[in-house]
One Martini backbone bead per residue (centre of mass of N, CA, C, O) as a GRO file, in nm:
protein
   77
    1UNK     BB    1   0.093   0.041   0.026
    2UNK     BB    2   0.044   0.344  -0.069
    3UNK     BB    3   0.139   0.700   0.033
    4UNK     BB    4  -0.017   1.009   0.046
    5UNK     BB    5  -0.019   1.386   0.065
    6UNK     BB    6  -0.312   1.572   0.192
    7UNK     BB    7  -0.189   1.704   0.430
    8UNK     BB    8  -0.018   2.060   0.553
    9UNK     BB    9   0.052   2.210   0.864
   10UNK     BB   10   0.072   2.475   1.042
   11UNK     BB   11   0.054   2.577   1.409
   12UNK     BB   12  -0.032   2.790   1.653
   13UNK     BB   13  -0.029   2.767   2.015
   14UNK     BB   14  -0.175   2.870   2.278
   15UNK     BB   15  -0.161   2.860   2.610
   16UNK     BB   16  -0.455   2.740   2.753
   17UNK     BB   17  -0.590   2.598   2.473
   18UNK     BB   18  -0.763   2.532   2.171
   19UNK     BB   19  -0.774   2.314   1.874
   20UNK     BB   20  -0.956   2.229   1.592
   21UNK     BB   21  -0.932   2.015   1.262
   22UNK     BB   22  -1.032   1.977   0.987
   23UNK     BB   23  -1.073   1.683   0.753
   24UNK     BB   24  -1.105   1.567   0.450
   25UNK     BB   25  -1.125   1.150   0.369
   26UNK     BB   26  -1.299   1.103   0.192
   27UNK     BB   27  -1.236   0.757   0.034
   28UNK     BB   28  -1.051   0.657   0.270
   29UNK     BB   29  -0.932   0.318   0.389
   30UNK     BB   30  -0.716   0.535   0.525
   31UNK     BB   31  -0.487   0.712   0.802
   32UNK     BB   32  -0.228   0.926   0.891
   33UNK     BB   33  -0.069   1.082   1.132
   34UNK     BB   34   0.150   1.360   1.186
   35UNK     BB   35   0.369   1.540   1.490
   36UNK     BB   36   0.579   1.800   1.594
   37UNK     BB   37   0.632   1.940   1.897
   38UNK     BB   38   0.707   2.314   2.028
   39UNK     BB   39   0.871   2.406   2.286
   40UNK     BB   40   0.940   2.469   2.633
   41UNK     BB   41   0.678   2.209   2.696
   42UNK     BB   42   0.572   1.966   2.483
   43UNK     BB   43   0.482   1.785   2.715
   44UNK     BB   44   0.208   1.959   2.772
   45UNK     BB   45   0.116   1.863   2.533
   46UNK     BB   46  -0.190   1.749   2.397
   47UNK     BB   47  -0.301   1.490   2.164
   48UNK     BB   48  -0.632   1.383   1.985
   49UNK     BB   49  -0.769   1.183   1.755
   50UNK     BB   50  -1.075   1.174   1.527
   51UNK     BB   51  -1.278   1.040   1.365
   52UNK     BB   52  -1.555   1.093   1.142
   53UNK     BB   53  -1.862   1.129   1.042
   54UNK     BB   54  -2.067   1.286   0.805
   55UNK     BB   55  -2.177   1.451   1.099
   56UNK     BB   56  -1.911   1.450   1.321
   57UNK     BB   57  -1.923   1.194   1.448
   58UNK     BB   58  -1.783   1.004   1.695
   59UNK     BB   59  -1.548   0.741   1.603
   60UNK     BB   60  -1.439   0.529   1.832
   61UNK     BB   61  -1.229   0.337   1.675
   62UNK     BB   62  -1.076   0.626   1.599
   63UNK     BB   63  -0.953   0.690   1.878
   64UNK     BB   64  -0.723   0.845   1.986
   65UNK     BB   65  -0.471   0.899   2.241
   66UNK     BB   66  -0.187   1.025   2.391
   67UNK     BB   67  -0.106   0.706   2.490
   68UNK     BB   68  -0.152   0.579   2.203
   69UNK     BB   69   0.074   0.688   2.091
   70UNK     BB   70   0.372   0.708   1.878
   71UNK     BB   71   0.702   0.724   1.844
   72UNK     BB   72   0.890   0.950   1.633
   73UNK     BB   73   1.200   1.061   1.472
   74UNK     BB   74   1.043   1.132   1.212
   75UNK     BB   75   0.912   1.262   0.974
   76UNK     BB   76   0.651   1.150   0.715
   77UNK     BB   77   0.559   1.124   0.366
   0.00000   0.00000   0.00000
């Protein structure tokens, strides 16, 4: 399975905000996400991916957790 680049976004959060974005990857059968964290304590940063379905509802099963999360070395297109 090939992989191809749908969206790439650059985002600066303030200090105790939050941002929600969504992306349309509507026929695809599969996604994945990929995220860099920067800052004085990037420690601090939650982060969790949540897919929906075409009405917005969140589908439990695609839901990723700050926890669940696995750590790689460098980002990758």
């Amino acid at each position: 399975m090939s992989k191809s680049l749908v969206y790439a976004n650059s985002l600066n959060i303030n200090a105790n905000t939050s941002q929600i974005l969504n992306f349309n990857i509507s026929g695809n059968t599969s996604y994945e996400v990929q995220f860099l964290v920067t800052g004085q304590v990037p420690t601090d940063t939650v982060i969790t991916v949540f897919g929906t379905d075409s009405l917005g509802n969140v589908i439990h099963y695609q839901k990723v957790l700050q926890q669940e999360l696995t750590e790689i070395a460098q980002l990758n297109p």
